[in-house]
N, C-alpha and C positions, 0 to 999 in steps of 0.2 A: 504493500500500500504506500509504503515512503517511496519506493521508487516510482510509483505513477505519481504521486504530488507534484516532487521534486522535477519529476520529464514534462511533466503541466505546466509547471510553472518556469522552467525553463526554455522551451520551445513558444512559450506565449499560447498554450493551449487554451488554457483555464487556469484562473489567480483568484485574490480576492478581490470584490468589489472596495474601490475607495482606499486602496492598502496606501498610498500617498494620507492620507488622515488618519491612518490605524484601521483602516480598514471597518467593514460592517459586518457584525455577527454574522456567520451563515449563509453569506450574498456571494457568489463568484459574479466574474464577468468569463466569456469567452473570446479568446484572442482570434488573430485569422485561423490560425488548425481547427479552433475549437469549433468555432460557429459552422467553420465546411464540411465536421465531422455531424455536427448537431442534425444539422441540416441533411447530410444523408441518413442519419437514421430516421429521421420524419420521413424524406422519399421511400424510407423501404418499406418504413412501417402504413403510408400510405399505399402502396403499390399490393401488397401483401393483406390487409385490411378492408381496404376500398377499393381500389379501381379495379383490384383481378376478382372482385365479384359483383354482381349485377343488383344486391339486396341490401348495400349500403350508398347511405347518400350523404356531402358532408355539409356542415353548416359552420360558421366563424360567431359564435356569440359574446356579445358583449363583456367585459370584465368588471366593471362598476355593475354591481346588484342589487337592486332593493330591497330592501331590509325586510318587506313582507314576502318573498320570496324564500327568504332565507329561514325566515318566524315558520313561514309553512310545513320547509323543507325538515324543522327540528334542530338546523345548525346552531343557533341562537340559542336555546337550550337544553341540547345533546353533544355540542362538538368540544369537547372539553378532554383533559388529559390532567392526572394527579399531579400535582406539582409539592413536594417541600422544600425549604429554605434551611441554610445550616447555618445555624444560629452561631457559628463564629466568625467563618468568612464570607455568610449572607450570599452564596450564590446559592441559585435557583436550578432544582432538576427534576424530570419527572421522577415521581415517586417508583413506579415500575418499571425503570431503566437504572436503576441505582443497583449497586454492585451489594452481595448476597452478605456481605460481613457488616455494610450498615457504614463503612465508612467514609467520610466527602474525596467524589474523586480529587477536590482542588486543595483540599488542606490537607486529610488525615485523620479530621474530625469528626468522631461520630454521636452528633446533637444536632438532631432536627426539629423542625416545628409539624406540627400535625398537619398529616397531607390538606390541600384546597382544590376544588377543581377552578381550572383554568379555563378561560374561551379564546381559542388558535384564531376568531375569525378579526382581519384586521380592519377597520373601522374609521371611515373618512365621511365627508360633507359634499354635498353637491349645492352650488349656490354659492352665488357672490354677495346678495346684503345678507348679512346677520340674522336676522329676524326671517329670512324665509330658507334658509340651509337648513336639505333633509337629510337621515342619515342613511347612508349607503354603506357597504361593505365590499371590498376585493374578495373575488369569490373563491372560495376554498375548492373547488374542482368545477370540471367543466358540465356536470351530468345536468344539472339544474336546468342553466339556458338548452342545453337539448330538449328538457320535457317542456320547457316554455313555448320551443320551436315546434313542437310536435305536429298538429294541429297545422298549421301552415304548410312544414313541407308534405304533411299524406296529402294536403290536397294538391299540392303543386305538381307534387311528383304522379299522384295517382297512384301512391301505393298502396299493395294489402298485405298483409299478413302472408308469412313474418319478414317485417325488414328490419334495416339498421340505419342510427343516423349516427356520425361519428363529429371528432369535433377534436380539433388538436391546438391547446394554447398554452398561456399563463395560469397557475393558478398561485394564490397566498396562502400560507397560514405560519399562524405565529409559535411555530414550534417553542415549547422548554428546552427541548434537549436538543438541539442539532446537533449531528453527529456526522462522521468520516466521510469527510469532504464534501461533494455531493449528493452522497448517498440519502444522508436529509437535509434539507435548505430550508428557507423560508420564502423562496421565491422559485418558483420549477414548472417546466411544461408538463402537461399532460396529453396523453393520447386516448381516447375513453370513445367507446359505441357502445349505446342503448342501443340493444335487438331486443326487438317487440313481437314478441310469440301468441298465438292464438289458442283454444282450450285445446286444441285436439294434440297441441304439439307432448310430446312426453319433456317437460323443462330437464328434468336432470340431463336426461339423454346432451339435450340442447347445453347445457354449461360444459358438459363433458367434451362435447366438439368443439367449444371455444376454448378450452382449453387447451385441448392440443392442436388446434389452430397456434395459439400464443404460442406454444413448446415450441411447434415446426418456426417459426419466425426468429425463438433467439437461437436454435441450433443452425438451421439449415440457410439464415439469412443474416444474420448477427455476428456465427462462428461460434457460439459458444459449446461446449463439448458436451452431450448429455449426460457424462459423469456430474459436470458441474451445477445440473438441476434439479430439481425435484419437487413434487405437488405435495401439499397439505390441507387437509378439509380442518376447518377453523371450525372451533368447538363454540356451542350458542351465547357462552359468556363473552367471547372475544372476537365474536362479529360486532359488525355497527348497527347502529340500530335497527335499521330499514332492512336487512338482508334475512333470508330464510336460511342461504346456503352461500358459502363462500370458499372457494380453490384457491390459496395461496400457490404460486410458481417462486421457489425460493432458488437461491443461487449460494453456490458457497465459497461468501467472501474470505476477504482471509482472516476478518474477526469469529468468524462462523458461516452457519445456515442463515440466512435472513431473505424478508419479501424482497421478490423482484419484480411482478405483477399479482394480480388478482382479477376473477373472475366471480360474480355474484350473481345469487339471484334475487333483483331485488321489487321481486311481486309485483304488485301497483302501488306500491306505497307513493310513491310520488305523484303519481298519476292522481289517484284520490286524496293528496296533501293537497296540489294545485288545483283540487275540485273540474281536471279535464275530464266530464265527461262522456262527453260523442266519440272523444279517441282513444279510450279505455273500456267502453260498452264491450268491445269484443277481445279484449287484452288478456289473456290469463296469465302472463309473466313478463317480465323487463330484465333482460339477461345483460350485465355489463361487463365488458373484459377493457382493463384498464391498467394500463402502461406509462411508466413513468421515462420521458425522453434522458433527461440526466442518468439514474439507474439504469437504464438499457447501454447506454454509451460508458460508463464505469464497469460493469457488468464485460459488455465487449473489451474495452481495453485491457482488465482486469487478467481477462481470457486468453489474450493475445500475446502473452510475457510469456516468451519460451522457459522452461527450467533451468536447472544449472545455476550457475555462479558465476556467470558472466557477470562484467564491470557495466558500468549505464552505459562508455562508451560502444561496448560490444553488442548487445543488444536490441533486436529489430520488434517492433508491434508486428507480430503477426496477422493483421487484420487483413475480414474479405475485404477483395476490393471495392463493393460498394459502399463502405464504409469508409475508407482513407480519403484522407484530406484533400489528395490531390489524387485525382484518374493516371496522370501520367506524370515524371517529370523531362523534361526538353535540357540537354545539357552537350556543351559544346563542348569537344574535347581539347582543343587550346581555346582560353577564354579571351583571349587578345587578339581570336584571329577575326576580322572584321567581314571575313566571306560566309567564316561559321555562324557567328551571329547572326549574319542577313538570312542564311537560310535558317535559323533558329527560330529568329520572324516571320518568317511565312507558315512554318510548321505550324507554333503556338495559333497565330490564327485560325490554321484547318481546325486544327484539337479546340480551341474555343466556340469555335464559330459550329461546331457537331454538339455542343455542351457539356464538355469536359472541363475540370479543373484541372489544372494545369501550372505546375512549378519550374523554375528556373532556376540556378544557381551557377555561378561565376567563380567562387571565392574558393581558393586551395586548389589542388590535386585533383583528377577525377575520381581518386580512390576515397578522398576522403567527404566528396562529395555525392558518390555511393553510401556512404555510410551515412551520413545525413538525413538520405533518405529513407534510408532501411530505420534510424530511429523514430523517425514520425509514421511507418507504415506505408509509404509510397510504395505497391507491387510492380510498375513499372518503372524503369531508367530507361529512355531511348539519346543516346547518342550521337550526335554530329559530329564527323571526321573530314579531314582531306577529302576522302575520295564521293564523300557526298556530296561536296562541294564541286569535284573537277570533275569527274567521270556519271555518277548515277542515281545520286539525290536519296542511295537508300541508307539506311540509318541501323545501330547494334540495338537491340532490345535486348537489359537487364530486368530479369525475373529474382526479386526482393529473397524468394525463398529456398530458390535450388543456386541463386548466385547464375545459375545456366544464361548464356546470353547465344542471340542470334539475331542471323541479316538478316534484313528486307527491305524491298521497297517501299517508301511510305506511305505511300497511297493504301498498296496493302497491308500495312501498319494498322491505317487509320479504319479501313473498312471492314476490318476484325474487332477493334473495337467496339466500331457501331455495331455492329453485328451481339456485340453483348456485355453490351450498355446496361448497366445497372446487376449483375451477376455478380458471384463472389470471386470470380476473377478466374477460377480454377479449369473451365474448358476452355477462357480463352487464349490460355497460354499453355495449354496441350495442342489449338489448334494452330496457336504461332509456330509454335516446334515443328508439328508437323508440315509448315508448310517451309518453314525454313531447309527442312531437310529432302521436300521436294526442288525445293531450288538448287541446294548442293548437287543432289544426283542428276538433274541437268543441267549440271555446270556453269 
């Protein structure tokens, strides 16, 4: 886990927010890796969730909430977490994440004040006079504005049963305890779909497909190993309130097992809190599978640190390549040479202008600009030399993982790429090889 901080915050991945002021509890920002890492797990988690099926549809809802919204939903007085105080060094932690011996993780001290519950929901004005600001809340998750939307898109869209509406943003709460690094924040995206099932559907059946729905997405599209995961059915004390049934998908960090997603069933509670009902008459379940963008990308990273005892400098992120920051990196093999470069520039534009991200690097050795990249996860190195300059425009493709490198033409470079665009990287560079090695044997 230090060694992912330390590579975050060194590479400009992920820092704290505001660290120039001492920084703010719990707040990162993302540097450029971070946001283009962030970013591709939203497209996958999009692509995998939404668009490769025909039964969900997506909506962007507001983040400011109304406070009767929230009264409805039970947030207001259910979203609460045990908090005590240690009555020497007066810092604050949940009571149920406090360590088995009773002692303050920050002094040593074991004297507390009798647990209180706490409200995570954080709490601003809307209105500019005085006398007419009402109060709103930053919403604790996205699911809310989905059932508000309900109603809207069935008619829009024309749908029936069962579909999904999904919804990927910001959410707040005002955690006690934030904890290891991102894994809890007070500021974090969410990825969350209401599917809305009809009586005849069997619901368990239906959570149980979403759930390894979820599984297939952090193994088979995130990289994570299915050693590394595992389901838990959550016992009725340590659901939330609104849920009948709950599938934790845990991951096992390196503090332990903990959540990485969850799947619930959560009835019509909401449905019949926000009194919809024309678009709940036929609802017999609201099945939510709910994913957190930061855990997913920590998770992935987390995943991607080969063994061993390698040093930070020796050490590559094994990541699919839908996930790296950069599709490709473009690198000149003399960085002074002004022919390399020019064609460096037309390259970069193919690769952007097809929508690829796309890295360059000038600075040292080409070896140790290899390495560079293998520490941020880049799977591809393509190469400009002399003779793609003077004779044939084709270029060395470096493969991050076997180190294996081979020619081609770039054109054919680029239109294997395209060819699988958005993939974990791993046929497309069985089919560079292999085409590389049809090049060889015709000479």
């Amino acid at each position: 886990m230090e060694m992912i901080v330390n590579l975050c915050k060194r590479r400009g991945i992920i820092f704290p927010s505001a660290e120039h002021y001492g920084g703010l509890g719990a707040v990162y920002d993302f540097g450029p890796l971070g946001t283009f890492m962030k970013e591709k797990v939203k497209q996958s988690w999009w692509r995998h969730f939404v668009t490769e099926r025909k039964d969900v549809f997506p909506v962007d809802t507001s983040i400011l909430t109304h406070s009767a919204v929230l009264n409805a939903s039970g947030h207001i007085s259910n979203f609460v977490d045990p908090l005590s105080e240690c009555k020497n060094c007066h810092f604050r932690f949940r009571t149920d994440h406090l360590p088995s011996h009773g002692k303050c993780p920050h002094c040593g001290i074991s004297d507390w004040t009798p647990p209180v519950q706490f409200n995570l929901l954080f709490e601003t004005s809307l209105g500019a006079a005085e006398g007419s600001k009402k109060q709103v809340y930053l919403r604790p998750e996205t699911a809310q504005g989905i059932f508000l939307a309900l109603t809207q898109v069935r008619r829009a869209m024309r749908a029936s049963l069962p579909f999904g509406i999904s919804s990927v943003g910001k959410s707040f709460r005002n955690e006690v305890s934030p904890s290891s690094f991102i894994f809890r924040s007070r500021e974090f995206e969410q990825m969350e779909i209401e599917y809305f099932v009809g009586a005849e559907t069997n619901v368990d059946e239906c959570v149980d497909s979403w759930v390894q729905h979820a599984l297939n997405f952090f193994e088979h599209t995130l990289g994570i190993p299915s050693k590394q995961l595992r389901t838990v059915e959550i016992e009725s004390g340590d659901r939330a309130h609104y849920s009948s049934r709950t599938v934790d998908i845990e991951f096992e960090w390196p503090w332990g097992w903990g959540e990485l997603a969850g799947v619930a069933n959560r009835g019509v509670f909401d449905l019949q809190s926000h009194r919809i009902g024309p678009a709940c008459d036929d609802v017999c379940a609201v099945i939510e599978p709910s994913l957190g963008v930061e855990r997913s990308l920590l998770a992935a990273l987390i995943a991607s640190l080969p063994g061993g005892n390698e040093s930070d400098d020796e050490r590559a992120l094994h990541l699919p390549w839908n996930l790296c920051a950069y599709d490709v990196a473009l690198l000149p093999l003399v960085r002074k040479d002004a022919q390399q470069n020019r064609l460096l520039d037309d390259y970069y534009r193919d690769a952007s202008r097809a929508g690829f991200t796309v890295a360059t690097d000038l600075t040292g050795s080409i070896g140790k600009r290899y390495r560079r990249q293998d520490e941020i996860g880049t799977l591809f190195a393509v190469t400009i030399d002399h003779e793609s300059v003077e004779r044939d425009g084709a270029v060395t493709i470096r493969h991050r993982d076997s180190m294996a490198q081979v020619r081609l033409d770039w054109n054919r470079v680029l239109a294997t790429f395209r060819k699988w665009q958005g993939s974990n990287g791993v046929e497309c560079w069985k089919e560079l090889e292999s085409i590389g090695e049809e090049v060889r044997r015709e000479g």
